[in-house]
matplotlib code that plots the C-alpha trace (Angstrom):
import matplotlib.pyplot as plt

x = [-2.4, -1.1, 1.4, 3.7, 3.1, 4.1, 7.5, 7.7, 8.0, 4.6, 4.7, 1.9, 2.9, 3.1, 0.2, -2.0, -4.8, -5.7, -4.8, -7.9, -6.8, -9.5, -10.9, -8.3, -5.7, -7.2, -8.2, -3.9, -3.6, -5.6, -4.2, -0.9, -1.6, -3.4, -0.4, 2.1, 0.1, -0.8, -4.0, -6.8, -8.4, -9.8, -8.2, -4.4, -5.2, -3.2, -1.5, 1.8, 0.7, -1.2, 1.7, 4.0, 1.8, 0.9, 4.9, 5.1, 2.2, 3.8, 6.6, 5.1, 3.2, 6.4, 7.2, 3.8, 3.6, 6.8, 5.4, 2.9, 5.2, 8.1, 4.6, 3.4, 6.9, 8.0, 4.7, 4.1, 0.2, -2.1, -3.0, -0.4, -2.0, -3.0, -0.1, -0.6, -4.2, -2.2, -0.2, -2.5, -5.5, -3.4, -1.8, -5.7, -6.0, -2.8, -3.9, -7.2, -6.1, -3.7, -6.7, -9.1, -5.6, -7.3, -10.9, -11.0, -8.8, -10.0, -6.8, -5.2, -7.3, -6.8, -3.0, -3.4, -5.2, -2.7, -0.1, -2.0, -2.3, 1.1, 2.0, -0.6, 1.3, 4.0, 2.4, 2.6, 5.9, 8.3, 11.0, 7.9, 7.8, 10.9, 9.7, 6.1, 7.6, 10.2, 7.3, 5.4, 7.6, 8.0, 4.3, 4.1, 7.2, 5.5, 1.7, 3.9, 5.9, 3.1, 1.1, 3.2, 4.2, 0.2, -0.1, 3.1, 1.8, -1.5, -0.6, 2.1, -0.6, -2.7, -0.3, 0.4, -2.8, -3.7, -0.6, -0.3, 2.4, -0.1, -2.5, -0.3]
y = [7.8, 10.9, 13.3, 11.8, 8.1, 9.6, 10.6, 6.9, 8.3, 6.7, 3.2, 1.9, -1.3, -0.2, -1.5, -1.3, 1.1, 1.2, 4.7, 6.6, 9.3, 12.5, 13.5, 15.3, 12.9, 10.1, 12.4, 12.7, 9.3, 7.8, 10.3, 9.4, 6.0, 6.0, 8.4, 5.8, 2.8, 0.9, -0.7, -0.7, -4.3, -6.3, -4.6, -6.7, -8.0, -7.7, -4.7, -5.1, -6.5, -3.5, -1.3, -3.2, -2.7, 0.7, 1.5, -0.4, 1.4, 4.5, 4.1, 2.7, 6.1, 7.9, 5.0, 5.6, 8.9, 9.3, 6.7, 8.7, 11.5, 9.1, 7.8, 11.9, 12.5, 9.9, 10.2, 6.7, 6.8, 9.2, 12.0, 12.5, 13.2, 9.8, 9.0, 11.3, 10.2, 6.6, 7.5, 9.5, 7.0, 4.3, 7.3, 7.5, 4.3, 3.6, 6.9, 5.2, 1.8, 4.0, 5.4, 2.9, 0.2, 0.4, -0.3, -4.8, -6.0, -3.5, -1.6, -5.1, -5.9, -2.7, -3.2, -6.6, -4.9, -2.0, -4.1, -6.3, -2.7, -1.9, -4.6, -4.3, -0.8, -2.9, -3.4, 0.2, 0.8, -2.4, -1.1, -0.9, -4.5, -4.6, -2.3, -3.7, -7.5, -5.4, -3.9, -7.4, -9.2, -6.8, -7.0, -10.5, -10.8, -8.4, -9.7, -13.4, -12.3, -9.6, -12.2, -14.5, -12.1, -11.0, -15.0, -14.9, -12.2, -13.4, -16.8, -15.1, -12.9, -15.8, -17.9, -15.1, -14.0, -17.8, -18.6, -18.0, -15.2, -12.8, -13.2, -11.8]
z = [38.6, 40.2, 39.9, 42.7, 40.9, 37.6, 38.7, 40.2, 44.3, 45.2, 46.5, 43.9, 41.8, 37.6, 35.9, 39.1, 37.3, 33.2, 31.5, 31.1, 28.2, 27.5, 24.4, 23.0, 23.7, 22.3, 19.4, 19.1, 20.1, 17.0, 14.8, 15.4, 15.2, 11.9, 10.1, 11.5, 9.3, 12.6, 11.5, 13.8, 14.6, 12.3, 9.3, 9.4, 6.0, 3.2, 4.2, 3.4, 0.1, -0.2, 0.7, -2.0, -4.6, -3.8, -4.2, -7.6, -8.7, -7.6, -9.4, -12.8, -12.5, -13.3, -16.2, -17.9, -18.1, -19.8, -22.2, -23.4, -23.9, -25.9, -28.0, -28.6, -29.4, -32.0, -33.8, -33.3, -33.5, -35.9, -34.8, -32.3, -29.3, -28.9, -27.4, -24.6, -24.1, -23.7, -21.1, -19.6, -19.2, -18.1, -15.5, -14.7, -14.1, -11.6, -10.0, -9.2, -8.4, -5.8, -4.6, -4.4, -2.7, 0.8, -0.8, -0.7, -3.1, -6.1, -6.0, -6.2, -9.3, -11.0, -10.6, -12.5, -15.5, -15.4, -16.1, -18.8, -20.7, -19.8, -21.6, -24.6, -25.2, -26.2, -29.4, -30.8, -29.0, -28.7, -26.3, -23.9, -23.5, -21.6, -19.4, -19.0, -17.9, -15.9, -13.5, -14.3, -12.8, -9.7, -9.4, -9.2, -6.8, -4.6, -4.7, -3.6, -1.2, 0.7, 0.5, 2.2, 4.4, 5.7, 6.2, 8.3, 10.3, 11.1, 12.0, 14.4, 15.9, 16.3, 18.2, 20.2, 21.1, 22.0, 24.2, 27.6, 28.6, 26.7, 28.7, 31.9]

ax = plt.figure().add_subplot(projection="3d")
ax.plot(x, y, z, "-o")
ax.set_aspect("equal")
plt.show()
């Protein structure tokens, strides 16, 4: 396309020629795309499962450390720093189940045993069982409805990919 077809004084139909973009700008182009969370092809899976858990996750990260600094500072367990290597290996592990959420479904499984430890805490420190089926149940809500959600989207781009006005 030229610069006279740009500014739309040319008499050539729209959509009469593909875009052809250099180097650079596709370099932008896929940047921009990837920092925006547009998945590339293939990859529509579970991603807004993934992004809901990654957000529970997040926030259970904040709820865990401070556990193992209420457990370090009540005394709770003997010797007393085992309450901050608590919190602090289970803030391990949400860290890597973070890190590892676009990696399959091991994010997703890490998540699940997260919370089963989450909830194990509750033996030494009781008021973290409230918490613990608090973020449970959150986790569970959000692994249903992402999931629900991916299926929904997949079966719309499906449809929409086999009907006829997308092929125009």
């Amino acid at each position: 396309m030229n610069r006279r077809d740009a500014h739309g004084s040319g008499a050539r139909p729209e959509g009469d020629e593909e875009l052809v973009l250099s180097p650079s700008e596709t370099l932008a182009h896929n940047s921009a795309m990837r920092i925006s969370g547009a998945a590339r092809p293939g990859t529509q899976q579970h991603r807004t499962q993934r992004a809901l858990a990654s957000i529970v996750l997040g926030f259970e990260l904040f709820v865990v450390v401070l556990m193992g600094l209420t457990l370090f500072g009540l005394g709770t367990l003997e010797p007393r720093e085992l309450g901050l290597y608590v919190g602090g290996g289970l803030a391990v592990a949400i860290l890597l189940g973070l890190a590892l959420m676009r990696v399959g479904r091991v994010g997703i499984v890490i998540g699940w045993a997260v919370h089963a430890l989450m909830l194990a805490v509750a033996i030494i420190l009781p008021m973290a069982l409230i918490v613990g089926l608090l973020f449970t149940a959150l986790w569970v809500y959000c692994m249903v409805k992402g999931a629900r959600i991916d299926r929904d989207r997949a079966a719309w781009i499906a449809a929409a990919e086999g009907s006829p006005e997308s092929r125009i």
